[in-house]
C-alpha positions as CSV (number, residue, x, y, z in Angstrom):
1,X,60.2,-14.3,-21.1
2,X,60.7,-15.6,-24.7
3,X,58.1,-14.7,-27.0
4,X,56.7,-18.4,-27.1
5,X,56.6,-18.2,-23.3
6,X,54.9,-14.8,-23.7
7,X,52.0,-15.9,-26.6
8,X,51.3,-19.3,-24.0
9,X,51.0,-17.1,-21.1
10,X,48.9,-14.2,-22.0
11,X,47.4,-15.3,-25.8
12,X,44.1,-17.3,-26.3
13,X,44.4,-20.8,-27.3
14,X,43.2,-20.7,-30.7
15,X,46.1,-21.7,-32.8
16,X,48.8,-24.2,-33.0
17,X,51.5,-22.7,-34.9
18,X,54.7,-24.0,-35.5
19,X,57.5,-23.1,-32.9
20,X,59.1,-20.6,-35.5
21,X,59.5,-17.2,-34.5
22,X,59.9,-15.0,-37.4
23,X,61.8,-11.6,-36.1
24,X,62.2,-10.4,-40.0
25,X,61.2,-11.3,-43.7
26,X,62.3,-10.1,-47.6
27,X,60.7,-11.7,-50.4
28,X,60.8,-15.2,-50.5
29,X,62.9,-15.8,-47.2
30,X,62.2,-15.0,-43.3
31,X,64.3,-15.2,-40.5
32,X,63.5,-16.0,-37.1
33,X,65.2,-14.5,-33.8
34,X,67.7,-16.6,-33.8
35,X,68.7,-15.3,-37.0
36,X,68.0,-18.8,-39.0
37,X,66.4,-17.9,-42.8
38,X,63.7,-19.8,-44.4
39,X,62.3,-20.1,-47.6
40,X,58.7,-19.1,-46.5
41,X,56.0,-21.9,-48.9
42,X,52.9,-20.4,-47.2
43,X,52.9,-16.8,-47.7
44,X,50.3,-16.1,-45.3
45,X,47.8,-17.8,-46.5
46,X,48.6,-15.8,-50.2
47,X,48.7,-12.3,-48.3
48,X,51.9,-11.9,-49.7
49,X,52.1,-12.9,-53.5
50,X,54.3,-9.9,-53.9
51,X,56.5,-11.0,-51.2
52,X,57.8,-10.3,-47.9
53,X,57.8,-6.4,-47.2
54,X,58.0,-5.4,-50.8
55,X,59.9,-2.4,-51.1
56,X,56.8,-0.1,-53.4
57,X,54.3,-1.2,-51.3
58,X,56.2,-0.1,-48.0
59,X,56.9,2.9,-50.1
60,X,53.2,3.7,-50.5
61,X,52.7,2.5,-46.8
62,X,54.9,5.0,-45.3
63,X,54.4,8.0,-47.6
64,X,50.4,7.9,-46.8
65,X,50.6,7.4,-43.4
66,X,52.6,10.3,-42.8
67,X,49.8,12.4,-45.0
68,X,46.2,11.1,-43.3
69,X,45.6,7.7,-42.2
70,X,41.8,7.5,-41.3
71,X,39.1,9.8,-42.1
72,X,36.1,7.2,-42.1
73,X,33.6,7.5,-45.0
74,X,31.9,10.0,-43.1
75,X,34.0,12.3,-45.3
76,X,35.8,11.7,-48.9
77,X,39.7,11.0,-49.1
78,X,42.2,11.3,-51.9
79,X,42.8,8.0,-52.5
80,X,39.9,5.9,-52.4
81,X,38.5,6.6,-56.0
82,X,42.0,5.9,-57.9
83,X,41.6,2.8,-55.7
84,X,38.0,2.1,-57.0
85,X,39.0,3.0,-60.7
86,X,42.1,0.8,-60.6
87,X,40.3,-2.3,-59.0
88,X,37.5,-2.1,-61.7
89,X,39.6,-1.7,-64.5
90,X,41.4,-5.1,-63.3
91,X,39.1,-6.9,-62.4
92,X,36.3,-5.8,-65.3
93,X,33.0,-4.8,-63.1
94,X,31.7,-1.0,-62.2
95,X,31.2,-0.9,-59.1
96,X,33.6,-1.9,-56.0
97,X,33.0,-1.6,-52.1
98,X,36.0,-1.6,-49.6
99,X,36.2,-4.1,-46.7
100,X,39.2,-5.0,-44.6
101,X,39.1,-8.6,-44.2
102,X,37.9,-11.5,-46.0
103,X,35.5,-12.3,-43.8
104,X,33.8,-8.8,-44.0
105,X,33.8,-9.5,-47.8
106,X,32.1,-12.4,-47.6
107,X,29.5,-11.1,-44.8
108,X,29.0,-8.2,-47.4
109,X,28.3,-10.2,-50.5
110,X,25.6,-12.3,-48.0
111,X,24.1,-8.6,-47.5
112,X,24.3,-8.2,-51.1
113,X,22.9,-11.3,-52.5
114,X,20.0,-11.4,-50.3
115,X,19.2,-7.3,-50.7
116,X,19.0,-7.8,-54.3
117,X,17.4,-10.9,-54.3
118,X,14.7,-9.0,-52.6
119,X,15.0,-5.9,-54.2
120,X,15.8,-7.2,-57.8
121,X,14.1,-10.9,-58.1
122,X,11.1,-10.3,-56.2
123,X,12.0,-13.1,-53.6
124,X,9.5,-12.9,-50.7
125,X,10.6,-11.0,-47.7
126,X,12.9,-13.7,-45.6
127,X,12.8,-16.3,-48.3
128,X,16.0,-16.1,-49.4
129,X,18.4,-18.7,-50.0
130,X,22.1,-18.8,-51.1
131,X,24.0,-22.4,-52.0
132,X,27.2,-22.5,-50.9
133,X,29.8,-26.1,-51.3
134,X,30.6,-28.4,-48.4
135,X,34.2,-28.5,-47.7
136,X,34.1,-24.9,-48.2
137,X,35.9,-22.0,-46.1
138,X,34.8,-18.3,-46.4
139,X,36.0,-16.6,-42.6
140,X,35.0,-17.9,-39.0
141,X,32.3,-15.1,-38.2
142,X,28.9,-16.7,-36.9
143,X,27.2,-16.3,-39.6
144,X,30.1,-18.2,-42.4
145,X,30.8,-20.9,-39.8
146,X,26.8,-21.7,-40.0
147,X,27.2,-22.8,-43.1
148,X,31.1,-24.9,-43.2
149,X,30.5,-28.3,-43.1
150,X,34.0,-28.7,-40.3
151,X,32.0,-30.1,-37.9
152,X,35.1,-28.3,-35.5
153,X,34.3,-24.8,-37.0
154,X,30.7,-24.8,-36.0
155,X,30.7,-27.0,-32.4
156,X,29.6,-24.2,-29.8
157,X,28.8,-21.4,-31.5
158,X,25.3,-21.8,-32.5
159,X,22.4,-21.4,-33.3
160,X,23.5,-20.2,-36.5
161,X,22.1,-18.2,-39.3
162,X,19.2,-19.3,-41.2
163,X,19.2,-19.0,-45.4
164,X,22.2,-21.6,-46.4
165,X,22.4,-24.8,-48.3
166,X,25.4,-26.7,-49.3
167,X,25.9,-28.9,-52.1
168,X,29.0,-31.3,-52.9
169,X,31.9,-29.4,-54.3
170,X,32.4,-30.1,-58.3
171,X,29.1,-31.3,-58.6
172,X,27.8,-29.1,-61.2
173,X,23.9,-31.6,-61.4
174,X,23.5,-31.0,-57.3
175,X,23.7,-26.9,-58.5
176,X,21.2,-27.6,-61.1
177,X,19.0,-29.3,-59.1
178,X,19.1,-26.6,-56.1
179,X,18.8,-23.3,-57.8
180,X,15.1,-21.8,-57.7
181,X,13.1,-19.4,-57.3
182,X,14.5,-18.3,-53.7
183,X,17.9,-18.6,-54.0
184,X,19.8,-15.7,-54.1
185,X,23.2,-16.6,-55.0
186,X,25.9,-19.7,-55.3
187,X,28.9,-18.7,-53.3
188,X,31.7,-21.1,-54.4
189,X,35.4,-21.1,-54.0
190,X,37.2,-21.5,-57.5
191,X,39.6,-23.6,-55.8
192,X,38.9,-24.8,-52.2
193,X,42.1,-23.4,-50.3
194,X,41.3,-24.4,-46.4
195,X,39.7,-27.9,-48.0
196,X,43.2,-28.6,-49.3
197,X,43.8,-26.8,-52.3
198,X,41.0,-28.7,-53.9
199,X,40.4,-28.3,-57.7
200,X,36.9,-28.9,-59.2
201,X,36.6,-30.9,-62.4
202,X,37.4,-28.6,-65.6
203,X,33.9,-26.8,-66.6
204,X,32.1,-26.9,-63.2
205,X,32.7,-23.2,-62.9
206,X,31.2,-22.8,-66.4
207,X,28.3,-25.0,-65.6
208,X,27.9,-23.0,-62.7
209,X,27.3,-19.9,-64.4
210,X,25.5,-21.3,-66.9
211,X,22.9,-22.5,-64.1
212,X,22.9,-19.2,-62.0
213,X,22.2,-17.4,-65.6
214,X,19.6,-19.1,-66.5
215,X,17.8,-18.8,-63.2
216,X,18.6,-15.5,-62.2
217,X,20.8,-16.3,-59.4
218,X,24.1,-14.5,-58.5
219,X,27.3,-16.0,-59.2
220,X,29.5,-15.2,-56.3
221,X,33.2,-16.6,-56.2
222,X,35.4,-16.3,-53.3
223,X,38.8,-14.8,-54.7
224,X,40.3,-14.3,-51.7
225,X,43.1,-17.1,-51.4
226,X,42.8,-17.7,-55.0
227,X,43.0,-14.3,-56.8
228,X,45.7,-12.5,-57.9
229,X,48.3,-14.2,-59.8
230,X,47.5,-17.3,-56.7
231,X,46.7,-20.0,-59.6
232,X,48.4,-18.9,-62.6
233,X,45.7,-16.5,-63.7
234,X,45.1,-12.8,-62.1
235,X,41.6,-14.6,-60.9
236,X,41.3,-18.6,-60.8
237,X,37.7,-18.9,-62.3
238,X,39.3,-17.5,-65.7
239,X,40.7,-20.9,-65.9
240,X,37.0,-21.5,-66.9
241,X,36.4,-19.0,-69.0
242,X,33.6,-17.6,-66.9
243,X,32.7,-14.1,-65.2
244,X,31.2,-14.2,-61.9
245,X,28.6,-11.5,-60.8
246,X,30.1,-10.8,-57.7
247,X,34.1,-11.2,-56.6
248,X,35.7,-10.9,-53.6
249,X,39.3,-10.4,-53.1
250,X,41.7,-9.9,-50.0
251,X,44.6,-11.1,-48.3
252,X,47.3,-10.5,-51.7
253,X,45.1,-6.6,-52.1
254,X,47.1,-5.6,-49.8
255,X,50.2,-7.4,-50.4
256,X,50.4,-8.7,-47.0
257,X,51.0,-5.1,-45.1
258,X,47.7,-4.0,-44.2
259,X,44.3,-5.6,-43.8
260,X,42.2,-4.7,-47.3
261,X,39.5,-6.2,-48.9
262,X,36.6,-5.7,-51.7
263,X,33.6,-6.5,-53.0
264,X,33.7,-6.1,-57.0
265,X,30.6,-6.2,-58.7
266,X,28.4,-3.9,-61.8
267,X,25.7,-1.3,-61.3
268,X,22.9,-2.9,-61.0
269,X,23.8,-5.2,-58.3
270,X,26.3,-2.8,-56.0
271,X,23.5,-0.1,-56.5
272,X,21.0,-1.4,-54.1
273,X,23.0,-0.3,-51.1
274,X,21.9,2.8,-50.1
275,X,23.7,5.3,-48.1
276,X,23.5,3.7,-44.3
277,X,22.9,0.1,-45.4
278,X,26.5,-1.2,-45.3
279,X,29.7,0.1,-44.2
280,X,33.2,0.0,-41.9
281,X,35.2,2.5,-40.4
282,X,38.4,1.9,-41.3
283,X,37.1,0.6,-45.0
284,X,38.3,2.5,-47.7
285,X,40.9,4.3,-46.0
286,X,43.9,6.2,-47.3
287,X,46.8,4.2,-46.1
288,X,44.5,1.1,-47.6
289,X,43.8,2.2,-50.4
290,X,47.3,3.7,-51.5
291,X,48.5,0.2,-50.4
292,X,46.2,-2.0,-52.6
293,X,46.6,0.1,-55.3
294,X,51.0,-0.7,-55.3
295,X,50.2,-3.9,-54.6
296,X,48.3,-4.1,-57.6
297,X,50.7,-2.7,-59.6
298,X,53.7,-4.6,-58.5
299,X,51.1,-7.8,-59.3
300,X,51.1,-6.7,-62.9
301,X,54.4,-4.4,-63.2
302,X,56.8,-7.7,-62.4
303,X,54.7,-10.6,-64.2
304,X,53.9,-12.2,-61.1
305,X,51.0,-13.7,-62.7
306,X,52.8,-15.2,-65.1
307,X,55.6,-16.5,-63.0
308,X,53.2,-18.2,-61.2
309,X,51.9,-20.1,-64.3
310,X,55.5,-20.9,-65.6
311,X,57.0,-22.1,-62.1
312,X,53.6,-24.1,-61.1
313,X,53.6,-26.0,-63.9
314,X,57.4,-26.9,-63.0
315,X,56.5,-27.6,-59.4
316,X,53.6,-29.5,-60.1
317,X,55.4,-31.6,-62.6
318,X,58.1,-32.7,-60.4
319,X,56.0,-33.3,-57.3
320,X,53.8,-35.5,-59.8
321,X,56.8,-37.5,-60.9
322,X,58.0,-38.1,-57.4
323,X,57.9,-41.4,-55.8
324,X,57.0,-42.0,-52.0
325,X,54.8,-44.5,-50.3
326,X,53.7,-41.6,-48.5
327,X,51.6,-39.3,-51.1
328,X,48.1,-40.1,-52.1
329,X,47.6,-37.0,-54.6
330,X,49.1,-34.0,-55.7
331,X,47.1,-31.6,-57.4
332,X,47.1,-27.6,-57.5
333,X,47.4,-24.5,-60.2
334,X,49.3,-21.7,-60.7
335,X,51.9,-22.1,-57.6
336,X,49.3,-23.2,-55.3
337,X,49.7,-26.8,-54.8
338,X,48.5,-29.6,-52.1
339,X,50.3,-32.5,-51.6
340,X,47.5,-34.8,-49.9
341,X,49.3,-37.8,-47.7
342,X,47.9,-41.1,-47.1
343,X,45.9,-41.4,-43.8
344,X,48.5,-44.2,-42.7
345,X,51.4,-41.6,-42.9
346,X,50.0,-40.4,-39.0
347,X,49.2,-36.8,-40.4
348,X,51.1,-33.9,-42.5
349,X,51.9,-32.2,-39.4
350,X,55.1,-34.1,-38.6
351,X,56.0,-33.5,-42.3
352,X,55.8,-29.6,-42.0
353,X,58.0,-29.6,-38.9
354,X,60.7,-32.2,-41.1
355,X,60.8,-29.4,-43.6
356,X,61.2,-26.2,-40.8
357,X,63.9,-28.1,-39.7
358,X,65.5,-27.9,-43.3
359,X,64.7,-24.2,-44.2
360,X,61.3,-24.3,-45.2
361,X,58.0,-23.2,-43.9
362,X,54.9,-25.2,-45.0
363,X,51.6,-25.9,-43.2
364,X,49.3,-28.8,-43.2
365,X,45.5,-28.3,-43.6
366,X,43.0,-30.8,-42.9
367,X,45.1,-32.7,-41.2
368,X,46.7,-34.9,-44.2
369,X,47.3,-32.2,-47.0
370,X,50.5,-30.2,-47.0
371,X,50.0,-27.0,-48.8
372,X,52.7,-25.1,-51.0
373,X,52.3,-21.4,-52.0
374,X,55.6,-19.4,-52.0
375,X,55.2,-15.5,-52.7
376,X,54.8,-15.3,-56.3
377,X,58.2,-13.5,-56.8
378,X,60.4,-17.0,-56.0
379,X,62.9,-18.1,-58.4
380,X,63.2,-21.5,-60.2
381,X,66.4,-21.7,-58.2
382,X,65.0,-21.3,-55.2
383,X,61.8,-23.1,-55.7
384,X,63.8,-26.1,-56.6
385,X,65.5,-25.6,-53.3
386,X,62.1,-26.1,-52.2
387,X,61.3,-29.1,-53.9
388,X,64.5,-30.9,-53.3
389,X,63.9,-30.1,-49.6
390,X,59.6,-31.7,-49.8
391,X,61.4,-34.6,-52.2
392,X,63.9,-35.3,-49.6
393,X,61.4,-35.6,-46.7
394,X,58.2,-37.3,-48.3
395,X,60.9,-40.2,-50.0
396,X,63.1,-40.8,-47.3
């Protein structure tokens, strides 16, 4: 049987992916069985910033797993604390605790927010609250999918977690209005990635913080689609100046070769996890950590940061200047753009599969938005490949 034949037959029914088979990757391109290349414009959801299979993060792959692979945290391991040192000195904060998906992040900084909040506020017992943004997408456990307001996301699965409110995204007065004495945290996504690479108005972020400061609330942003080089900046709420209390980063971590994620915060707030309160069996292992750490390394060794800023701001330009009857908005930052279609042009869908069929891999998200985010390492010869390719099938 073919592999299609072989996902339909024995796989669950919980995506629709495009009919691409991808047998092999480097960089930028992939190439499916048939031995067809593409220029790949999602990057796994930003897993792989650094590109396909980059050669120093195989390197660190390869070399640790031949060493130890697992030991749990039941006992210490050699690379865990360069991990810990390198991710704080990154990202700014003290304290970091390992995960391995985003999803597990976000369930962690829930655990967090409403520990302390109990622990450090002197919210009653239960009382808790933490705001979090319609539109918003944080993981599809129970307990996130409580709070999304995709009506598809949460049909069947309750009853669902209580403790969440949600609030119109960029609506910095609704935040003002909804932080008291119980709430906990606001959980907010710098940029909504799943909502269709939606950006807030410029200073919501700030306003934000400004808000959670004043009433002794935690700041928690979501870094996990846009962090890491994603928008331009190493972390997308700099675009605002701000610095959140808690961060949570994934998918790029790792650089698309092994599941990693973590929870970056200071003392005072990572502290009230005691030994037994939290934890993973595979977070914070060797082959993980040695992994995120050359991932973070090739992020800042190559300027991939900065190549996203410099080549977004030519993609977003061009796309902006383009003509078709068919685009209601484009808007992104950094290489991390949405290209939002009218509701008359039947969907995005058909769009994506146009542009497979010319060499490049995009994906729609809520149902009208095409998305664009190449690995961070793409050339402006091959990114306007890219947008001659999107130019040519949006205009025709």
């Amino acid at each position: 049987m073919k592999p299609t034949e072989l996902e339909e037959r024995y796989g669950a029914r919980n995506y629709a992916p495009l009919d691409i088979v991808i047998e092999r990757a480097e960089g930028v391109w992939v190439w499916d069985t048939s031995g067809r290349r593409y220029l790949d414009c999602l990057a796994a959801y930003s897993a792989v910033n650094q590109g396909h299979c980059h050669p120093r993060i195989v390197e660190a792959l390869v070399k640790q797993s031949r060493k130890v692979a697992v030991t749990s945290r039941a006992f210490r391991n050699a690379e865990l604390g360069a991990f810990f040192r390198d991710v704080c000195e990154l990202t700014g904060f003290e304290r970091a605790l390992p995960m391995n998906t985003g999803a597990e992040a976000v369930e962690t900084a829930i655990k967090l927010a409403r520990k302390w909040a109990y622990t450090r506020k002197g919210v009653a017992p239960g009382n808790a609250e933490i705001l979090a943004f319609a539109n918003n997408f944080h993981g599809r456990t129970t307990t996130i999918v409580g709070f999304s307001s995709e009506p598809q996301y949460r049909d069947g699965f309750g009853p669902f977690t209580p403790g969440f409110e949600l609030l119109p995204f960029g609506d910095a007065s609704a935040a003002r209005a909804a932080v008291g004495p119980n709430t906990a945290a606001v959980l907010v996504e710098p940029i909504q990635g799943e909502g269709g690479i939606v950006v807030p108005p410029d200073g919501f972020l700030a306003q934000l913080r400004e808000v959670c400061s004043e009433r002794n609330a935690l700041l928690i942003a979501d870094e996990i689609q846009s962090g890491l080089g994603r928008t331009g900046r190493m972390f997308a709420h700099e675009h605002d100046g701000i610095r959140p209390d808690v961060m949570l980063l994934g998918k790029a971590l790792s650089g698309g070769l092994y599941p990693v994620s973590v929870v970056v915060a200071d003392a005072e707030i990572l502290d009230v996890f005691r030994p037994g309160d939290h934890g993973s069996t595979y977070g914070g292992n060797p082959i993980g950590a040695a992994v995120a750490r050359a991932a973070l390394s090739v992020l800042q060794d190559e300027g991939l940061v900065e190549n996203s800023a410099r080549l977004g701001e030519v993609a977003l330009r061009r796309l902006r200047r383009m003509r078709s009857p068919l685009v209601r908005e484009v808007r992104g930052r950094g290489l991390w753009i949405g290209i939002e279609l009218h509701e008359s042009a039947g969907g995005a869908r058909p769009y994506c599969e146009q542009l497979a069929e010319r060499g490049l891999l995009c994906k729609e998200t809520h149902d009208h938005v095409i998305r664009f985010a190449p690995p961070l390492v793409i050339g402006e010869k091959e990114l306007n490949w890219a947008l001659d390719r999107i130019e040519e099938v949006l205009t025709a």
